[in-house]
C-alpha positions as CSV (number, residue, x, y, z in Angstrom):
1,X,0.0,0.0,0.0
2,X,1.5,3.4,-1.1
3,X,1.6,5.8,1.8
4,X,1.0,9.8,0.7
5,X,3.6,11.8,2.9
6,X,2.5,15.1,3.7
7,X,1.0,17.3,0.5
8,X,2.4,21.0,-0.1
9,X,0.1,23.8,0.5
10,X,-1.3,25.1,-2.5
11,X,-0.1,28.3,-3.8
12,X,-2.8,30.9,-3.3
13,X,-3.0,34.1,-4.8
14,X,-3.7,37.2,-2.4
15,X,-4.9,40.5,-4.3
16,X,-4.3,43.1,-2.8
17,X,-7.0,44.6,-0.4
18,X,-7.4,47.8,-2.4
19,X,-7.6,46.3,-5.7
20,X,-11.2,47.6,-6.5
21,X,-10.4,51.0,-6.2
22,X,-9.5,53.4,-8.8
23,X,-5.4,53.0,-9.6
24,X,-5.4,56.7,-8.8
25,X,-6.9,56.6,-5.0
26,X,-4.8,53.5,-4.3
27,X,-1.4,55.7,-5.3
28,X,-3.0,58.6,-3.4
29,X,-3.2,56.0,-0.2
30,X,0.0,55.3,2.0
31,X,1.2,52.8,2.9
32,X,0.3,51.2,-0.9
33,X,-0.3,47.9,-1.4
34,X,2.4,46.2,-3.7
35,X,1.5,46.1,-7.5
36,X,3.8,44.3,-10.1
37,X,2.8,46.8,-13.0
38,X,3.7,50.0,-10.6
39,X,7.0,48.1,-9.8
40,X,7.8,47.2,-13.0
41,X,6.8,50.9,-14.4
42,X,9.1,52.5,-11.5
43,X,12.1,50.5,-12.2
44,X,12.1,51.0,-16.1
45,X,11.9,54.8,-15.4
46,X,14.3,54.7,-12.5
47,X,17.2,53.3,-15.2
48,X,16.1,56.3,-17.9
49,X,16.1,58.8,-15.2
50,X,19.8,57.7,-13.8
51,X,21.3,57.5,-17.3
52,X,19.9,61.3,-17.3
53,X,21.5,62.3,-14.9
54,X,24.9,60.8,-15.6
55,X,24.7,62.1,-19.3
56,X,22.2,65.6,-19.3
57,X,23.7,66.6,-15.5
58,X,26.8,65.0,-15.2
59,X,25.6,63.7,-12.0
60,X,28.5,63.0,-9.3
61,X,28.0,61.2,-6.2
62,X,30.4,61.0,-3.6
63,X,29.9,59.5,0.1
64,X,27.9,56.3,-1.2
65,X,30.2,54.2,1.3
66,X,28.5,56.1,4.2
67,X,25.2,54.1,3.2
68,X,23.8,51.7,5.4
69,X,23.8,48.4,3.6
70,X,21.1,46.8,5.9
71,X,19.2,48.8,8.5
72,X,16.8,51.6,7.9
73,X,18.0,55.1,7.6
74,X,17.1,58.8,6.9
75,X,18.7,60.8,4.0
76,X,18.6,64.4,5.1
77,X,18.8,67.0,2.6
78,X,19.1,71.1,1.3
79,X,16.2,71.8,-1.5
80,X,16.3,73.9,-4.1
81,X,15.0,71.5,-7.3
82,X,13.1,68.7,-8.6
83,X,16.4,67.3,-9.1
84,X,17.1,67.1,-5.5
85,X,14.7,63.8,-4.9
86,X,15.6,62.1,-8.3
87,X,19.8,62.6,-7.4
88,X,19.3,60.8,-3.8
89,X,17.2,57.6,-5.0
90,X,20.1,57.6,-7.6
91,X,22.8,56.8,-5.1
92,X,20.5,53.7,-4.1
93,X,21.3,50.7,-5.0
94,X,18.3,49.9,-7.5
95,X,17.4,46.8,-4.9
96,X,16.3,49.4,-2.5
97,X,14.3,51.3,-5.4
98,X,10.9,49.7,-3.9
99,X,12.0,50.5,-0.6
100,X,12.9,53.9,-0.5
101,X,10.3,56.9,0.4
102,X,11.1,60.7,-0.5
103,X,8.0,62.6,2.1
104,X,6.5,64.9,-1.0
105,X,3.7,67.9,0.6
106,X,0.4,65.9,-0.2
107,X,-1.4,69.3,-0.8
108,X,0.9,70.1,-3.9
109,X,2.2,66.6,-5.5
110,X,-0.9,64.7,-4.6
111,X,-3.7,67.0,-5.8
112,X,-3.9,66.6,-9.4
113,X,-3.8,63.0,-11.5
114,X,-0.8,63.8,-13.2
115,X,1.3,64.5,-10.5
116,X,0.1,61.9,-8.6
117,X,1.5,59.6,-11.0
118,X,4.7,61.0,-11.4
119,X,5.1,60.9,-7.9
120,X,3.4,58.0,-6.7
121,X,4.9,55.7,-9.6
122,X,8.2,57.1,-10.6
123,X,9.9,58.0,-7.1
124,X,7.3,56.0,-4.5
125,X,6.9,59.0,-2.4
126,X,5.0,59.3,1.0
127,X,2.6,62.2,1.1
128,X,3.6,64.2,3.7
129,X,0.9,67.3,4.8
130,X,2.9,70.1,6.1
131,X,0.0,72.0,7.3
132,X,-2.2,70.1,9.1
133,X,-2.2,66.3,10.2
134,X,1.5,66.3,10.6
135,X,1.5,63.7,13.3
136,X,-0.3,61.7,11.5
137,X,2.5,62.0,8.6
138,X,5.1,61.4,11.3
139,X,3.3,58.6,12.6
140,X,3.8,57.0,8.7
141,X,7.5,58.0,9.0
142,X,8.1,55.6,12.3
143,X,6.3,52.5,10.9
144,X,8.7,52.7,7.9
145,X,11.6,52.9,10.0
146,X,10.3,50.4,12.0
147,X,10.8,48.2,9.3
148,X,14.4,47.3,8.8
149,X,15.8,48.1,5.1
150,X,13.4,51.1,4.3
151,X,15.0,54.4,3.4
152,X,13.2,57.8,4.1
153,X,14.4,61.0,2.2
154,X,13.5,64.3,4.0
155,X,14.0,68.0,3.2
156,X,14.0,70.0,6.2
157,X,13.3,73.1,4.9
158,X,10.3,72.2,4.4
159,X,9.8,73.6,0.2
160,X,12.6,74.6,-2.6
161,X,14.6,77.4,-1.9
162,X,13.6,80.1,-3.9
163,X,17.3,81.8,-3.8
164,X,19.5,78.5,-4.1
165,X,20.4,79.5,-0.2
166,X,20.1,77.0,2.8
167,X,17.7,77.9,4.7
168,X,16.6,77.1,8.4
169,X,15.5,73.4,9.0
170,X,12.0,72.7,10.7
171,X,12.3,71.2,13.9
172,X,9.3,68.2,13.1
173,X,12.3,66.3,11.3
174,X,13.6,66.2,15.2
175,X,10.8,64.6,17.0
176,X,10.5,62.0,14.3
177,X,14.2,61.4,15.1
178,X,15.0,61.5,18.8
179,X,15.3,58.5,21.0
180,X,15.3,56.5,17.5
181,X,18.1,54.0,16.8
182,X,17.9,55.1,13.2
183,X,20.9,56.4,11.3
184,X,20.5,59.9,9.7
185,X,22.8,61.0,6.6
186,X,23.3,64.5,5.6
187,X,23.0,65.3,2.2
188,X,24.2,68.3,0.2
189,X,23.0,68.9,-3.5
190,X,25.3,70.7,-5.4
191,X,24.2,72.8,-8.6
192,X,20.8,71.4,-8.4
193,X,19.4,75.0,-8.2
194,X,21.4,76.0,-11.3
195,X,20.0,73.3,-13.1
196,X,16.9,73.4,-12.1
197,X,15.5,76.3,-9.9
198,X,12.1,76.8,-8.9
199,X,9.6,78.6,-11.3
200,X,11.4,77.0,-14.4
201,X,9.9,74.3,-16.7
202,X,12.6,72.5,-18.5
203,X,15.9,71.8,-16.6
204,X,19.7,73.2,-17.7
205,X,22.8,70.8,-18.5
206,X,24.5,72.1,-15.9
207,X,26.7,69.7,-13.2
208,X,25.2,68.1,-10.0
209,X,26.9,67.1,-7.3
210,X,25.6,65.1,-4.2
211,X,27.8,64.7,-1.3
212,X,26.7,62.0,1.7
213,X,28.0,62.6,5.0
214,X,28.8,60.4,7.6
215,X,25.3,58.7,9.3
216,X,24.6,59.9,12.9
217,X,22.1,59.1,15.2
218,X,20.0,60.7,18.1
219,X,19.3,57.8,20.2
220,X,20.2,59.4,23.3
221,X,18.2,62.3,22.6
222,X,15.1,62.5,24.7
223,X,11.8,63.2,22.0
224,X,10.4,66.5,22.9
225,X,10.8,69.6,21.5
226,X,14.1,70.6,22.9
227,X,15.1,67.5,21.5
228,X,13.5,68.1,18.3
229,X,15.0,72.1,17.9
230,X,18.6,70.4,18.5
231,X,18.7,68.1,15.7
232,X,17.2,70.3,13.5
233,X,19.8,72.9,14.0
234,X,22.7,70.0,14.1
235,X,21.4,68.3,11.0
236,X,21.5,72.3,9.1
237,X,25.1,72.5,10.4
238,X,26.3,69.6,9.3
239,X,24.6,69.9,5.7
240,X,26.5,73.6,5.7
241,X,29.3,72.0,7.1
242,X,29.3,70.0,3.3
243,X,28.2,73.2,1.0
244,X,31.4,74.6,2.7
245,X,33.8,72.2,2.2
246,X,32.2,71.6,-1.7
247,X,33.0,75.6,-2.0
248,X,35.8,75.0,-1.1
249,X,37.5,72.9,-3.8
């Protein structure tokens, strides 16, 4: 008599939970449920947009060996162009692509269709409301860093400098931060404003540079707002710390 050992489970398919709702709403909604066509569309533009950069921009990246290679972390940079978010995912290794989250302000990215998609599809960004539900927005920053291997991009200052200057970094970055075992790399974009400043349409062929400091961490920072107004102001120094020595050369 032929004994049956033990039968594998069969394979079963799980959609995913948002899957009858317009493909629009379910980019507007965060966290987003994982979709094979999105992935697929993301990493195709991701290899066009980095081959740009290299070729239109020149893009230059130095510091890569300060990234993480496992654990979660925060990339912290100055912003003065729609360059600024496209030149940080391209120091990621294209592994991470899926896995990295650039906060975007939800009332100006995530109003209209189009730049929904752009943003939503092309750099997976988090909407981030700077006006009103900011814990809230906060509260979606922890559960990704919660997970180990995710990768949040922030810009401090909150919108893109209108001047090219660096200008003062909001202290909500801070309480997101403090008493978190998470490291945080600052970021400075070089020639990103001359390339592609606010108020413009079409970008310039002019260099970029991103420089990646050394990660830090603010673990044994109480969270509160003291807390908070520190690492803001640390986190600003240490970004001008890299514009200077860039100058410098």
């Amino acid at each position: 008599m032929n004994e049956a050992g033990p039968q594998p489970a069969a394979w079963r398919y799980e959609p995913a939970q948002d899957l009858d709702q317009p493909l629009t709403e379910r980019l507007r909604h965060f966290p987003r449920e994982p979709e094979m066509i999105v992935y697929g569309l993301r990493s195709l533009a991701a290899l066009v947009i980095r081959a740009w950069l290299r070729t239109y921009h020149r893009l230059e990246i130095v510091g890569r060996e300060h990234l993480p290679a496992n654990s979660s972390f925060v990339l912290v940079a100055n912003h003065s162009s729609h360059l600024d978010t496209l030149c940080l995912l391209a120091a990621l290794p294209l592994k991470k692509l899926h896995r990295a989250f650039p906060a975007a302000a939800a009332d100006y990215f995530f109003r209209s269709v189009p730049r929904t998609w752009m943003v939503a599809i092309v750099v997976n960004a988090l909407p981030f409301s700077r006006q009103v539900q900011i814990r809230q927005s906060l509260g979606l920053c922890e559960g990704l860093l919660a997970n180990p291997g995710n990768v949040l991009i922030l810009f401090p200052e909150g919108t893109r400098s209108a001047t090219g200057e660096l200008n003062t970094f909001k202290p909500g970055m801070g309480l997101l931060l403090a008493g978190r075992n998470v490291p945080v790399l600052p970021c400075y974009l070089a020639g990103a404003f001359r390339a592609w400043r606010k108020g413009h349409i079409l970008p310039r062929p002019a260099k970029v540079r991103l420089i990646i400091g050394a990660p830090r961490d603010y673990a044994a920072l109480a969270p509160g707002k003291e807390s908070a107004s520190a690492i803001a102001a640390e986190l600003h120094q240490a970004v001008q710390q890299l514009k200077d020595e860039h100058e410098s050369l």
